[in-house]
C-alpha positions in Angstrom: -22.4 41.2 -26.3 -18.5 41.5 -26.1 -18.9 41.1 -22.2 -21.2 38.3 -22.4 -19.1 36.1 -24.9 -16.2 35.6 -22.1 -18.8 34.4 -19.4 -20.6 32.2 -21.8 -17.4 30.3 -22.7 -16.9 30.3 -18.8 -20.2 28.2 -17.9 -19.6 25.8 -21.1 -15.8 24.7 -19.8 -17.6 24.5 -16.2 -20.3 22.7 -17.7 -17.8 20.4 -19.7 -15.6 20.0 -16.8 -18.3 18.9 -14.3 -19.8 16.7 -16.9 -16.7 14.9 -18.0 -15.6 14.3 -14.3 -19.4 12.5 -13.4 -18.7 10.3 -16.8 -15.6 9.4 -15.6 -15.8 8.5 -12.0 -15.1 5.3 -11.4 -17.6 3.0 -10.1 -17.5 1.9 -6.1 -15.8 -1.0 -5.0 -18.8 -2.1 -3.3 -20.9 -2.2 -6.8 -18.1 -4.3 -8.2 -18.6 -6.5 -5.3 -22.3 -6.9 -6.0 -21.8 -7.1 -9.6 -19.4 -10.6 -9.1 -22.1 -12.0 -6.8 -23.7 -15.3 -8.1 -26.7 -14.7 -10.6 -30.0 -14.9 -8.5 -33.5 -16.6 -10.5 -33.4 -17.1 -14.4 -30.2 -15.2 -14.8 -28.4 -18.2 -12.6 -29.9 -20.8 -14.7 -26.6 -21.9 -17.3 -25.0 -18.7 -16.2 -21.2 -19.8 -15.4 -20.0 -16.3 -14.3 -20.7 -12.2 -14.7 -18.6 -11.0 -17.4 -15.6 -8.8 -16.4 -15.5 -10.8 -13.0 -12.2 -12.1 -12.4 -11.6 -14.1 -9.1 -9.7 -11.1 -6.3 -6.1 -11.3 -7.2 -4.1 -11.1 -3.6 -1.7 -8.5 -1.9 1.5 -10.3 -1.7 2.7 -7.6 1.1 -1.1 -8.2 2.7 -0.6 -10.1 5.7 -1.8 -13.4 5.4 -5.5 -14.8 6.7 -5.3 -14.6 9.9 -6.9 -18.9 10.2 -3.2 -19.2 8.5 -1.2 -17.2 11.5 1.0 -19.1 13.5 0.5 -19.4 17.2 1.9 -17.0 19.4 4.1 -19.0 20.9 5.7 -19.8 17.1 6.1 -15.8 16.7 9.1 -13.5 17.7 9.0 -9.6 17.6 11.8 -8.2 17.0 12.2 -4.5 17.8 14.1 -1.9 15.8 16.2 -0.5 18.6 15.9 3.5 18.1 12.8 5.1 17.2 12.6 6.4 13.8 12.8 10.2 12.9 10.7 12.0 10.1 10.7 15.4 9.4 7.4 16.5 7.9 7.8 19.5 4.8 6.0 22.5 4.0 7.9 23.9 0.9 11.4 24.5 2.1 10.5 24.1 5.9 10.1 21.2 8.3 6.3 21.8 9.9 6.4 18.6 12.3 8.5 15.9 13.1 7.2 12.2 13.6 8.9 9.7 15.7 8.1 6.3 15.4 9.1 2.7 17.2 8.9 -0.1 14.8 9.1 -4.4 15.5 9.1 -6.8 12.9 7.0 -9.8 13.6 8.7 -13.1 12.2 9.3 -16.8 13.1 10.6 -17.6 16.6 14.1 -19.2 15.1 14.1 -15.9 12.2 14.7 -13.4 14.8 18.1 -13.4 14.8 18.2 -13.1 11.3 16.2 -10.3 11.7 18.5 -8.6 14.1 21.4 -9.4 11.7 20.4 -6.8 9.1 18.7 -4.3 10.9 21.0 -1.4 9.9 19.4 -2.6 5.9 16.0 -2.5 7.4 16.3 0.8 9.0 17.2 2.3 5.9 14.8 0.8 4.0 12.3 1.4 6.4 13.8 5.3 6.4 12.9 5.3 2.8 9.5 4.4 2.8 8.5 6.7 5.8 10.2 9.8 3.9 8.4 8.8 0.4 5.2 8.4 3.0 5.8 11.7 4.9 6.3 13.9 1.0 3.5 12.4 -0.3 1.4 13.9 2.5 0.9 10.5 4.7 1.8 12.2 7.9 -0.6 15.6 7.2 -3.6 16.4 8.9 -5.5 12.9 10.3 -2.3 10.6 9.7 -3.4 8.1 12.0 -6.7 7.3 10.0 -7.1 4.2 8.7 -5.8 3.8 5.0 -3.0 6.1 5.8 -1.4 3.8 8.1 -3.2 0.8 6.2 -0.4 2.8 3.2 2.1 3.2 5.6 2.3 -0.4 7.4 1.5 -2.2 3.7 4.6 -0.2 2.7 6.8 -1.1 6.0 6.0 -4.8 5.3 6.6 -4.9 1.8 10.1 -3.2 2.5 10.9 -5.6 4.7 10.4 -8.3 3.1 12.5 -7.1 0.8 15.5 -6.9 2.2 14.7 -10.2 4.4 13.3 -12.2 1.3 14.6 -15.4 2.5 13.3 -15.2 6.1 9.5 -15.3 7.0 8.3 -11.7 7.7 4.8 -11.8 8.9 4.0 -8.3 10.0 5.4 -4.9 11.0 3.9 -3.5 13.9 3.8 0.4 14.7 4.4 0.3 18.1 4.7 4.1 19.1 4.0 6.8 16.8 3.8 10.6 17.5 3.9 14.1 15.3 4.9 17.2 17.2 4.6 20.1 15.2 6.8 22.8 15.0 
């Protein structure tokens, strides 16, 4: 019985664990979608919206819809002149190294501006790609699409930041590579 009591206790936290973690999952995005859709038959008749639907609040560092883009010939790109440098950790020891080119989309008559304080958008950028690399952004598939989708929302947001009077539309990736070490 003694040797039972420990393996009993085992399989209830197990049980606990597995049953708390399915009660709390939260529900798909796509299920919220569905629940927000317009009521269909009776349910639409005096219905004026599903409860706990809220219209989609917008990414301000989301690039904009693209029907609201300017024309291309309205655009500049502006490209940071040195590629970017990250070393990639493993505890105490650098495991990769990811180099990266960078241009900042923006108005035709902002590029200058943009060029003016590229030394503050380096750094800033520099900061974001080092908080993107320790948090694991740059491990295993770190070209799959919501780590860069991270990365780029992040690069944008930065530089619009430090350029928050000129019109930042985008910052592209133009090059990216990891060599590990």
């Amino acid at each position: 019985m003694k040797k039972l009591l420990p393996v009993v206790i085992a399989l209830l936290g197990l049980g606990a664990g597995v049953g708390a973690g399915i009660a709390l999952k939260p529900a798909p995005e796509e299920a919220h979608v569905a629940d927000c859709a317009e009521p269909q038959g009776e349910a639409a008749e005096g219905a004026e919206a599903v409860a706990g639907c809220a219209p989609a609040e917008t990414d301000p560092l989301a690039p904009g819809d693209p029907h609201d883009k300017k024309p291309a010939s309205e655009l500049a790109y502006v490209p940071m002149d040195k590629p970017f440098v990250v070393p990639v950790f493993k505890g105490e020891n650098v495991v990769a190294m990811v180099v990266m080119s960078l241009s900042v989309e923006t108005e035709t008559e902002a590029a200058p501006s943009v060029e003016a304080v590229e030394p503050r958008l380096r750094d800033s950028f520099l900061k974001v790609m080092f908080r993107h690399a320790n948090s694991g952004g740059f491990d295993g598939s770190f070209t799959s699409g919501r780590k860069m989708e991270d990365l780029k929302s992040a690069l944008l947001g930065a530089a619009r930041e430090v350029m928050s009077e000129t019109p930042v539309e985008e910052v592209l990736i133009t090059e990216i590579a990891r060599q590990d070490g």
